[in-house]
N, C-alpha and C positions, 0 to 999 in steps of 0.2 A: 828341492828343485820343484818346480809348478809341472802341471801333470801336461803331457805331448799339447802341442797345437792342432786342433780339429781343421779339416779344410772348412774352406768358407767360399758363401756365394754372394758377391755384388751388386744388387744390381741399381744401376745410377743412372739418373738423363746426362749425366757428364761426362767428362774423361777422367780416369783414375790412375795414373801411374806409378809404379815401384821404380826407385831409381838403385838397380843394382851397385854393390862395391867394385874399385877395383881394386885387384888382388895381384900383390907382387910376387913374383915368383923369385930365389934366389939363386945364380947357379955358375960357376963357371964357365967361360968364353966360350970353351969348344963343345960344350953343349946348349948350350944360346946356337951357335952357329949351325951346331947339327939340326937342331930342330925347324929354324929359317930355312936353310939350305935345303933339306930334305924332308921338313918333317916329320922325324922321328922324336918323340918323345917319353922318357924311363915312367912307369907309374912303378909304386914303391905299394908295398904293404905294412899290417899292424905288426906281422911274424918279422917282416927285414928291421921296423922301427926296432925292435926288441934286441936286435942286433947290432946295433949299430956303432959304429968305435969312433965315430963325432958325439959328446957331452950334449949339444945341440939338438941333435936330430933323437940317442939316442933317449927310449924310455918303454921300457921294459913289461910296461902294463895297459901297455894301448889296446883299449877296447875290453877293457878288464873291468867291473866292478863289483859292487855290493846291491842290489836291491832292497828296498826296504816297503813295503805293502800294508797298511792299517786299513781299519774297516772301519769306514765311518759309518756303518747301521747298527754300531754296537754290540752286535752278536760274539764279539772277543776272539775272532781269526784273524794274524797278525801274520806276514809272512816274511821271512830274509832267507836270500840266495844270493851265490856268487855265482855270475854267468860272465859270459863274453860274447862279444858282436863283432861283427866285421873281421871273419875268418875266411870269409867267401868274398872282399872285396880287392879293388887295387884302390890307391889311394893316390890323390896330390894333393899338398898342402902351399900354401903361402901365405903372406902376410899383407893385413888392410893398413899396410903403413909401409910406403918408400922413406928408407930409411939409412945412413950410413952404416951406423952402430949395428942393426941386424949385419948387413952385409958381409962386416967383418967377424961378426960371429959367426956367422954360415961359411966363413972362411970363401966368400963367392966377389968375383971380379967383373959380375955381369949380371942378367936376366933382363926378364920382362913382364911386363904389365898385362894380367889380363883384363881385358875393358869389359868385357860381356860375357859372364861365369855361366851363363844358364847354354847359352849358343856353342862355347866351348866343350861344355861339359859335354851336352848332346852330339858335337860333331866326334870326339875321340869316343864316346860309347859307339857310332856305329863303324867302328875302327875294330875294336873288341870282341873278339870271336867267344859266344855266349854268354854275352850281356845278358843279365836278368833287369834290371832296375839301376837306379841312380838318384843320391840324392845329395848337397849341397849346405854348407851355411856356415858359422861364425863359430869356434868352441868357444867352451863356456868352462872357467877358471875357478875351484872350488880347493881346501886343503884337504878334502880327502872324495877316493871316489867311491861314493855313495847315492843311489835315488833316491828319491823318498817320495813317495805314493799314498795317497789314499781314493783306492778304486773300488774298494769295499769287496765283499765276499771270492776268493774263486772258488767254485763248484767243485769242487774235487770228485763228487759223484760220478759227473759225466766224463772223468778220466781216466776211471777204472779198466783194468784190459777184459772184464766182465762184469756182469751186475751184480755175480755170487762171490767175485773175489775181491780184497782189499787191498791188489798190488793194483799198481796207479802204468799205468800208458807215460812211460818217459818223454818219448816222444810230442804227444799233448802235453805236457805238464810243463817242459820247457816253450812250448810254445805260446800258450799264457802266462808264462814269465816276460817271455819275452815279450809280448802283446802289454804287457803294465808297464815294461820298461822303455817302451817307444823306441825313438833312434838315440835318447841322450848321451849312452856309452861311446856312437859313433864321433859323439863332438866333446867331451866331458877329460879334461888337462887339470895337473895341477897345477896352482897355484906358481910353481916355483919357471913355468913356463910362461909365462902372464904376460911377458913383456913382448913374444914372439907374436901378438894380435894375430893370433893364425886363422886361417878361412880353407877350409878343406873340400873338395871334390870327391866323391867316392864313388867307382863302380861295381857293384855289384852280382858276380859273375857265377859258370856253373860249375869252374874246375881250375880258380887261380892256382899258382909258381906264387914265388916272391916277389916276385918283379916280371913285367913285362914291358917291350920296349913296342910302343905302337907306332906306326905310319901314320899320319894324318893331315898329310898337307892342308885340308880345310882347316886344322884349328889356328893356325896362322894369321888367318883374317881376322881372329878376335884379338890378337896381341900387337902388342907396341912391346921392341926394345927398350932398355932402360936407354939408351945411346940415343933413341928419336925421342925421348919425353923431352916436351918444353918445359 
């Protein structure tokens, strides 16, 4: 996989716009209706996905992979670790494709469309009692999950828990693991999911459950029913 996307700065005499996806949600009626009605809406996590007794939904290794770290200066420090991501988030998934065939695989006789991911997403994070962060986008479909990096050397020195000892600051040492392996774990499916074009939201919190059910009447205004799509 290509190594995380750097932010980036613009600057143009023009207009430049991103035309966000939208993202279908799939779900049955009477929670379609709870969430219009009152908005209340379930977010789910990687721990429930691992749970879960729908084929569909469930998958036992969400946010689970391999790292794989080369150094491209030659010096021959090569690195593999298995870490996991998104233990601290809540999560909601849907799909960039209105579709029959999902529908009936989600076994769902309703939802909705979200038109605007970013404005959604922001309105149910301030819904979310300690919110840390939040981020958004497209998984990405591979047969196994694995990264693959070439970020060159990590310093193992400066992760020492002193400069006279050679046990390593665990703490540090997952943390530039994590820091090589960007967010890709948060979006990274197999293969055998491919067909569910999924698009995920995630928030990022200071003490999630499994699940939480938020209030959010504002995220309402970024959805359309499947029942109003023309």
């Amino acid at each position: 996989m290509s190594k995380p996307q750097a932010p980036i700065a613009v600057q143009m005499l023009k207009e430049w716009r991103i035309r966000r996806p939208y993202v279908y949600r799939y779900l049955e009626k009477e929670f379609v209706d709870l969430f219009f009605k009152e908005g209340i809406l379930r977010l789910s996590s990687f721990s429930k996905f691992s749970k879960h007794g729908d084929e569909e939904r469930l998958d036992a290794q969400e946010g689970r992979g391999i790292i794989e770290n080369f150094d491209h200066t030659g010096q021959g420090q090569s690195m593999f670790a298995a870490i996991g991501q998104g233990h601290d988030a809540y999560v909601l998934c849907g799909a960039l494709k209105h579709s029959q065939d999902l529908s009936q695989a989600f076994s769902a006789d309703s939802g909705f469309r979200i038109n605007d991911t970013t404005s959604f997403g922001c309105a149910i994070a301030n819904a979310i009692l300690g919110f840390r962060g939040g981020l958004e986008g497209s998984c990405v479909y591979a047969e196994k999950r694995v990264v693959v990096r070439s970020s060159g050397q990590i310093d193992l020195d400066s992760m020492r828990i002193s400069p006279d000892r050679k046990e390593l600051d665990m703490g540090k040492m997952f943390a530039a693991i994590s820091n090589v392996a960007g967010d890709d774990l948060f979006f990274l499916k197999l293969k055998a999911y491919e067909h569910q074009c999924e698009y995920r939201l995630i928030w990022v919190v200071s003490s999630p459950n499994e699940h939480i059910d938020v209030v959010c009447p504002e995220a309402r205004e970024f959805c359309t029913r499947f029942e109003d799509i023309a």
